[in-house]
C-alpha positions in Angstrom: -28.9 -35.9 -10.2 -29.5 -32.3 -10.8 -26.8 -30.0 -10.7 -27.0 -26.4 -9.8 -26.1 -23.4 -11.4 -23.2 -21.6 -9.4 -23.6 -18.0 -8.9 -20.7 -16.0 -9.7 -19.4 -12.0 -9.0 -16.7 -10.1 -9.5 -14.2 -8.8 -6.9 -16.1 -5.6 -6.6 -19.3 -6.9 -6.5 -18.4 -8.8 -3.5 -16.6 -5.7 -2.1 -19.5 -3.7 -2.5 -21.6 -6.3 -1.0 -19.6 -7.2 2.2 -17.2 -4.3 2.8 -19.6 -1.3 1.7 -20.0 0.4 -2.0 -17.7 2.6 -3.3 -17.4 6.3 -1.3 -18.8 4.7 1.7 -16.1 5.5 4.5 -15.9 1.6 5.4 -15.3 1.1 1.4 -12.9 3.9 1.5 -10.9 3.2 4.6 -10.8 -0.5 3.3 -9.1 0.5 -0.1 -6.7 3.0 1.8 -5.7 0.4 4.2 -5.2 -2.3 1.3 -2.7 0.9 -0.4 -0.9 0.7 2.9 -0.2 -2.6 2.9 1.1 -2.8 -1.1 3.6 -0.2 -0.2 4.9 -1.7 2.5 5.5 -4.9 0.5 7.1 -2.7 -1.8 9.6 -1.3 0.9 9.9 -4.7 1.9 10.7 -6.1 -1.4 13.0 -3.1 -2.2 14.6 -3.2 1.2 15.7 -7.2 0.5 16.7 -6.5 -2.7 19.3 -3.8 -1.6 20.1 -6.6 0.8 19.3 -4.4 4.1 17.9 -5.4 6.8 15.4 -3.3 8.7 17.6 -2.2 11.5 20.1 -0.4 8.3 17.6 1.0 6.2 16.5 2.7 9.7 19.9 4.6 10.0 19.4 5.4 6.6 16.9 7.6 7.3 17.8 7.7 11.4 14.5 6.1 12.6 14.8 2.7 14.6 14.5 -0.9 13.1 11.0 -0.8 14.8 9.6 2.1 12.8 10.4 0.2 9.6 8.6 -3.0 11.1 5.9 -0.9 11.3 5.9 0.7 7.5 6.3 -2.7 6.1 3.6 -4.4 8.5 1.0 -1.4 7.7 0.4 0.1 11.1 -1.6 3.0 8.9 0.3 6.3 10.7 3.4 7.1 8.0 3.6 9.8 6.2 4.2 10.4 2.7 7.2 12.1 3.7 8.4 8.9 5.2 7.6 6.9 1.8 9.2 8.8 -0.2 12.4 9.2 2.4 12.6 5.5 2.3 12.7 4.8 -1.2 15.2 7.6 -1.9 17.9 6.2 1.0 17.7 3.3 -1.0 18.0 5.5 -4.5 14.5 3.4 -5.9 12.4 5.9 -8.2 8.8 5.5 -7.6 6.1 7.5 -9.8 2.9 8.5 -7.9 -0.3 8.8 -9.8 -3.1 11.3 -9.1 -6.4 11.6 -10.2 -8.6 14.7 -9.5 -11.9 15.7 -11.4 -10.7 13.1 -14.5 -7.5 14.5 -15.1 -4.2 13.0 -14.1 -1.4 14.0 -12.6 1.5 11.8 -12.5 4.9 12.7 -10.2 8.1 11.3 -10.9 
């Protein structure tokens, strides 16, 4: 019995292969969407932790149970402004990370 040789490739090569390569707008709205959806779990996680529930964290920050639905399901039109609003009405610290030309610039 012969046995074959199994081919293997990293996450990325895989990306680049069936998504699109790296600073290809497919590639790039891909990764954006995928950021969308880790900080939503991360309101979500937050918000359950803080034992809320949607419809409270909403008059938090006086939107309705629905919009936070859509933040933690990734319906990809929230702002930054709303992220950070979030997390501060439920007094979690987050750290955004910036990169531009090689240099970084982190915001506490």
């Amino acid at each position: 019995m012969a046995t074959e040789k199994i081919k293997q490739a990293t996450l990325n090569q895989l990306k680049d292969k069936y998504i699109g390569e790296v600073g290809t707008q497919q590639r790039d709205e891909y990764e954006f969407n995928l950021q969308l959806d880790v900080i939503g779990e991360m309101i979500k996680k937050a918000r359950k932790e803080k034992k809320l529930t949607q419809e409270e964290l909403g008059k938090l920050i006086n939107v309705q149970k629905a919009q936070i639905s859509r933040i933690e399901n990734n319906t990809n039109n929230i702002s930054l402004e709303t992220i950070l609003k979030v997390f501060k009405a439920m007094n979690v610290k987050i750290k955004l990370k910036m990169e531009i030309d090689d240099n970084e610039l982190i915001l506490a």
